[in-house]
N, C-alpha and C positions, 0 to 999 in steps of 0.2 A: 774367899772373904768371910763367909759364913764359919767358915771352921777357925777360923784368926778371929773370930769377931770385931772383924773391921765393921766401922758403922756405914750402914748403908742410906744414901739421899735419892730424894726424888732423879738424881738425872744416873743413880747407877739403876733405880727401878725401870726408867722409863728406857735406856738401854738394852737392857733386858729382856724386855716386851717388843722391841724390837726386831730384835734376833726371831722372838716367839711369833712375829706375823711373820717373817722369812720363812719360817716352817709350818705354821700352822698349826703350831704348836697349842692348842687349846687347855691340854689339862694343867699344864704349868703355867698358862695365861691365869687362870685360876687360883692358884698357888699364888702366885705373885698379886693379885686382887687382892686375897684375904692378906697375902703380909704386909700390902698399901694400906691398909684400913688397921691393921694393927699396929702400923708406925703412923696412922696420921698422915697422910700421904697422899691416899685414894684424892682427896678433890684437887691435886696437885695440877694445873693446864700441862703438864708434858706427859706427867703419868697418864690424866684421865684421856688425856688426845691416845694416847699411845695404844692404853687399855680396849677405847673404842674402834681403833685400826685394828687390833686384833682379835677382837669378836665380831668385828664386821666380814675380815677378811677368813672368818671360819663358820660364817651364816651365821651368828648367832647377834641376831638383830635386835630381839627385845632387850638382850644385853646391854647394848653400844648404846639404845637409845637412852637407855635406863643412867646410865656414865654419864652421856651429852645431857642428861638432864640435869642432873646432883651437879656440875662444875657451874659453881657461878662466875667463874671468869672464863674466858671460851676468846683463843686466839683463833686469826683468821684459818691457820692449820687446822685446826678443830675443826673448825666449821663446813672448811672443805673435805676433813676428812669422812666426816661426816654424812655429806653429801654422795661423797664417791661410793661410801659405804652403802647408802641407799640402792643405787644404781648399779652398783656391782651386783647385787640382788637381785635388780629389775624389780625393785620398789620404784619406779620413775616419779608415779604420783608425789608422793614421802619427798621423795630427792628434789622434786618442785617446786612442793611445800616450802620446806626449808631453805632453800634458795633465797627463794622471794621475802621469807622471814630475817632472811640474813642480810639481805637488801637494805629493808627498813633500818636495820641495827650499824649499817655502814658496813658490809661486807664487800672487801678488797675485789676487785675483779681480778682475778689471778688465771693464769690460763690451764690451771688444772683444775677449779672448779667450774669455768666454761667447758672444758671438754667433757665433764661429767652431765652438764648439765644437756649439752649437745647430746652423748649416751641415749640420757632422757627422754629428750625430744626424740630421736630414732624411735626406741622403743617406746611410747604412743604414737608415734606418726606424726607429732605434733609442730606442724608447720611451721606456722607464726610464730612462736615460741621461739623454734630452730633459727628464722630470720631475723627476730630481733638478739639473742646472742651474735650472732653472724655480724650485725652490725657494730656490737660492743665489743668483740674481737677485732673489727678494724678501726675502730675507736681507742681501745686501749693498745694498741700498737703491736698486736697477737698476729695478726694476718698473713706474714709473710714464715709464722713457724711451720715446719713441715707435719708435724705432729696434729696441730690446729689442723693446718688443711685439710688432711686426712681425715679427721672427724665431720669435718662441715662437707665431704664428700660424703661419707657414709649417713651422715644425717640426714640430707636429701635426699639421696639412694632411697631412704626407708622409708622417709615420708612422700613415697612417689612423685617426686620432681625431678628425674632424670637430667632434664636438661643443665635445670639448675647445677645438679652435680657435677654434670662436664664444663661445665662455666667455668665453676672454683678448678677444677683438675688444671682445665687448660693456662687459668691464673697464675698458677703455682709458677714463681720463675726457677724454683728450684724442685725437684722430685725426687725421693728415695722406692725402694720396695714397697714400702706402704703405700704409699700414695697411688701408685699403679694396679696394686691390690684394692685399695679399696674402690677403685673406679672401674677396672671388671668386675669383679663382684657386683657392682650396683647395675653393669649393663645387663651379667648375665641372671639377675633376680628381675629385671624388666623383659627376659624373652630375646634383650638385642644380641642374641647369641654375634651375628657378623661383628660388632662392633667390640665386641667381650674380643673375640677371636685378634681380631686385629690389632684392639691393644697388646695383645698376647702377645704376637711378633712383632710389634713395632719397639716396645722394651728390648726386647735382645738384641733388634738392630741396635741401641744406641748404647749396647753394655751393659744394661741391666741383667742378673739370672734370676730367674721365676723362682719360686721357693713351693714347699708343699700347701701354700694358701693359696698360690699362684692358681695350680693345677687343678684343686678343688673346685676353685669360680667357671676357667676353664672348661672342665668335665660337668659342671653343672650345668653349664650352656649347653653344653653339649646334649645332656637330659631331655633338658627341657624343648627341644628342638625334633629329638628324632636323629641325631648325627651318631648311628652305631659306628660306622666305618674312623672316622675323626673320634671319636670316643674312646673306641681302643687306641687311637696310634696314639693317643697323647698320655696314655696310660701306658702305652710302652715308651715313649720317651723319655717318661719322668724319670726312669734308672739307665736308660741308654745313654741320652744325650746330658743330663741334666745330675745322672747319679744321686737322683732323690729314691731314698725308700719308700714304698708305697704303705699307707697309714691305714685300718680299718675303714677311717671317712675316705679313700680314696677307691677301698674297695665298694665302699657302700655304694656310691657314685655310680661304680659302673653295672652294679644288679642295676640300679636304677635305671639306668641306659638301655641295659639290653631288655628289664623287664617293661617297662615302655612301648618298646618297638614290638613288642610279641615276641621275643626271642627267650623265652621265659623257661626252658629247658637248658638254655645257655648260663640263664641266669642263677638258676641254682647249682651248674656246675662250679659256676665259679663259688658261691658260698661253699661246697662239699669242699674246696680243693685250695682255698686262700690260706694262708698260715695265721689266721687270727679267730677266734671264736667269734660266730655271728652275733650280731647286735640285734636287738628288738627292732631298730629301723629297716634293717635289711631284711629281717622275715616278714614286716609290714608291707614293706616296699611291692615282695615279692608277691602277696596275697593280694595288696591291689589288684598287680598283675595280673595276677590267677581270674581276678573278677571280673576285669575287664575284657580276658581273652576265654573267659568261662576253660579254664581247665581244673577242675573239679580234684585231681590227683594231686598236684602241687600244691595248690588251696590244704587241703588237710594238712600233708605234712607243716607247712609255714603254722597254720592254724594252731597244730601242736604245739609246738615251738614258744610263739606265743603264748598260749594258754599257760607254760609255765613261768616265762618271763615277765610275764606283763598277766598274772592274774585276776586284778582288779579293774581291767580295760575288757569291759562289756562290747567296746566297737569291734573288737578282733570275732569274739563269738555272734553279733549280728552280722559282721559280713561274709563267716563263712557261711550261713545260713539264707543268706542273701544269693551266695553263688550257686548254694542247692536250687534254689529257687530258682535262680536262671537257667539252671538244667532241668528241670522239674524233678527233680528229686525231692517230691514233698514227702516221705519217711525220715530223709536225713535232714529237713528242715525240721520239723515235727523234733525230733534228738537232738540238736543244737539248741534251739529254745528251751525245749526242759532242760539240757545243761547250764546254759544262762539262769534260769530261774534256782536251781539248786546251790550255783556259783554263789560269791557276793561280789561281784562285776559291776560293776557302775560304770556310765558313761562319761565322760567328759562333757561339761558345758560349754556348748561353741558362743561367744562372746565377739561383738561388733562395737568399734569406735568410729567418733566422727568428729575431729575439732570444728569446732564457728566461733566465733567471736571470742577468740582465744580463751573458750572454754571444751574438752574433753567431754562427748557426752558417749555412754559406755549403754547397751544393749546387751538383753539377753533374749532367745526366743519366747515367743508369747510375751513378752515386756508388758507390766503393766505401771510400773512406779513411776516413771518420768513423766515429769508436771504437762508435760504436752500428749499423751501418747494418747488421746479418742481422735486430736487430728491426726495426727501421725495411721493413724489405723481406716479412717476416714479416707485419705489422700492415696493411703495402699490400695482402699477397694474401689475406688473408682482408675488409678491405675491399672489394676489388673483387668477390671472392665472391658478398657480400649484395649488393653494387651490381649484378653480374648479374641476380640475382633479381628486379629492377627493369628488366630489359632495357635493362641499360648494355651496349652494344659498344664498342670504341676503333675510333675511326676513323681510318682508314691517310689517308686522305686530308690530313689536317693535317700529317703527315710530309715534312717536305722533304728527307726523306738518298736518294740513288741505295742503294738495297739493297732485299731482297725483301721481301713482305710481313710474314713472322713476323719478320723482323727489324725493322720497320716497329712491328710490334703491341709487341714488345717495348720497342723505346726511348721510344712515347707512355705505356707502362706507367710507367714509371721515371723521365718526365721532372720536371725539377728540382723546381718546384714542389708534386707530385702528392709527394715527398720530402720538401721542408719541410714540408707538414701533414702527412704523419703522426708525421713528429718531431714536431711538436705538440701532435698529440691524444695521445701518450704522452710527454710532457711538461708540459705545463701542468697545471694545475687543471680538473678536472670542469666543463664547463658555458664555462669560459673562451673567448675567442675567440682564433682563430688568425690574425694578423695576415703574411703573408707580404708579399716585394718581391721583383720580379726583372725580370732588366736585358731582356728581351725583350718583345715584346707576346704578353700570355695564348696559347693555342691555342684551335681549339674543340673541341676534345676535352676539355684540361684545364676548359676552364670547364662543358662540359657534366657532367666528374667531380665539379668544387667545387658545382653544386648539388647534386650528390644525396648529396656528403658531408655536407653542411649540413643536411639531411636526418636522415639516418642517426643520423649522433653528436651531432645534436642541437646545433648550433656555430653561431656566427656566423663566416664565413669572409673576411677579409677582404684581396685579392689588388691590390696595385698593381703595376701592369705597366708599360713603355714610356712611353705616351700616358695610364693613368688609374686609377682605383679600381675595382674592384669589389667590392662588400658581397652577401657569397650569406647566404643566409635560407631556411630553409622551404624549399628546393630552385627558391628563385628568386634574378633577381640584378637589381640594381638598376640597370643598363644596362638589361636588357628583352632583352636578347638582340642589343643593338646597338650594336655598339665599332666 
């Protein structure tokens, strides 16, 4: 067309651009941007929707928003596209934001920008949220789509309402593979490995075949349980019975299995001998291991490994220096620190949420900004008081920061989580449970605080971390003590 100088309109632009989010096509997204703006074009509602789908769908966020801003007319596609774009990010806050702005403006309820907005709600945990879409999904006559359901399964799944989840599952008068995915999945991130399991074979009685998402949730129950023997058969099954090829994520799984159990020799046979180059997760996974079982030889090698994948991740070099530590290997602690220090390794910030009053309140350790936090700090130490009385110590050892021990005891005192619930318990309702999320995996210090909070104030406590749920009770927790 270009070589004919055929004239080109907004709907062969916006075509175009279409194609260019099919691919991800970003540098000719660009291209086509500057020739929008030089035909006059650019504020076009199909180009600019189009344009912000495909800088959304290529991360390039300040782009999209920058487009959704400049178009002064904004159809409801826009706005959901929008939206999705957020969320596709794990911008949720952004994607919430402008929801609710689209709200006010008379935005259509359409059941793709519900299911985005559902995404959302997952990824904060954000309950109430999640339940009032829930409701506008069977208000606007969405309820019985499979697609819908599926979301409002995994929505609950993450915001730790389990039960709820199988509520909707069992609603469904109709179920595809999603649907049964996403409802193992949600048991086997709450620990219900039996019930993950049983979905498992109860789909194949009825016709269903499991897929390689199947297997993952599967094999992750399996993890998280301690099932080495069921571990592998279902890993041998995947290509037996099922003729599924095994995926890097299916291998990682099973270090994770065996490195779990103590089988942590097995576990690196299998990275030495898999047909896929090891991932950063697998040699993590591994060096937990290492930590947890104090083998000092495999620790390094993983260490290595690490050290060139993941350079800027300070926690790889405090934990192997950590595992010197448990062997007394204070020379080779001593050489890990100063490589840390020579590094430029920084840690990750471990971050704690808590919805109340269908507001999001966000924790970092030591928190000192949120408008509440001298009682919040208040209500922790006379917590921890009675929890003494019970022969709670904090253990230094969970600490991965270079600093001395009181400094040590102090920041496991404060750390994020240990923060959201007590904004909780002086927040909520009496008796209510305390649903926390944070972007880190638990400690064991913190988990061993959350049973005996659960205990004390009499709570249901319920903590998703990194990798899964944990539900504390009665000063026990529904892992068993094994994450």
């Amino acid at each position: 067309m270009q070589r004919e100088q055929c004239d080109m309109n907004e709907f062969t632009v916006s075509s175009i651009l279409c194609a260019c989010a099919a691919k991800s096509a970003i540098i000719e997204c660009k291209q086509l941007h500057g020739f929008a703006i030089k035909k006059a074009i650019d504020t076009n509602v199909y180009v600019g929707t189009a344009l912000l789908d495909v800088y959304s769908k290529c991360n390039f966020m300040e782009d999209a928003s920058w487009v959704f801003e400049s178009l002064e007319e904004k159809s409801d596609v826009t706005w959901s596209s929008m939206v999705a774009g957020y969320v596709r990010n794990e911008l949720y806050e952004e994607g919430l934001r402008l929801y609710h702005k689209g709200q006010v403006g008379g935005l259509e309820q359409n059941q793709f920008t519900l299911s985005s907005i559902l995404s959302a709600c997952a990824g904060l945990g954000a309950l109430n949220e999640g339940s009032q879409v829930h409701a506008m999904l069977f208000k606007a006559g969405f309820g019985a789509n499979i697609f819908v359901g599926s979301s409002l399964i995994d929505m609950y799944a993450k915001c730790g309402a389990i039960k709820e989840a199988y509520n909707v599952f069992c609603d469904q008068e109709s179920k595809n593979v999603v649907s049964w995915n996403a409802m193992i999945s949600g048991f086997s991130r709450h620990g219900r490995w039996l019930e993950a399991i049983t979905l498992f074979e109860k789909m194949q009685h009825i016709g269903l075949f499991p897929n390689e998402v199947t297997y993952l949730s599967v094999l992750s129950a399996c993890g998280h349980i301690g099932l080495v023997e069921e571990g592998r058969k279902y890993f041998d099954h995947m290509v037996r019975k099922h003729n599924i090829s095994q995926s890097v994520l299916h291998y990682s799984c099973l270090v994770d299995i065996l490195g779990r159990a103590g089988l942590i020799q097995d576990a690196y046979d299998v990275i030495k001998t898999m047909p896929f180059e090891a991932t950063a997760s697998m040699w993590g996974s591994l060096l937990a291991s290492c930590r947890n079982f104090k083998n000092v030889e495999l620790a390094e090698i993983a260490a290595k490994q690490l050290f060139e994948l993941e350079p800027n991740n300070a926690g790889n070099h405090v934990l192997l220096s950590n595992i010197y530590a448990a062997n007394k290997s204070w020379e080779n602690v001593a050489k890990s620190r100063h490589l840390l220090k020579e590094s430029e390794a920084v840690k990750g910030r471990g971050k704690s949420w808590i919805e109340t009053k269908g507001k999001v309140h966000v924790f970092m350790v030591g928190e000192r900004e949120h408008p509440r936090i001298f009682e919040i700090y208040s209500e922790l130490d006379q917590l921890i008081e009675e929890m003494e009385k019970l022969d709670y110590k904090v253990e230094i050892e969970y600490d991965l920061h270079d600093v001395e021990e009181s400094k040590k005891v102090e920041l496991l005192k404060h750390h994020s989580e240990k923060l959201a619930f007590t904004f909780g318990i002086i927040s909520l309702p009496a008796g209510a449970p305390v649903r926390i999320m944070k972007n880190l995996r638990i400690c064991g210090d913190c988990h061993n605080f959350m049973k005996l909070a659960s205990t004390i104030t009499k709570r249901e406590v319920i903590v998703r971390d990194l990798n899964r749920f944990h539900h504390f009770s009665n000063g026990s927790c529904s892992c068993g003590d094994f994450w």
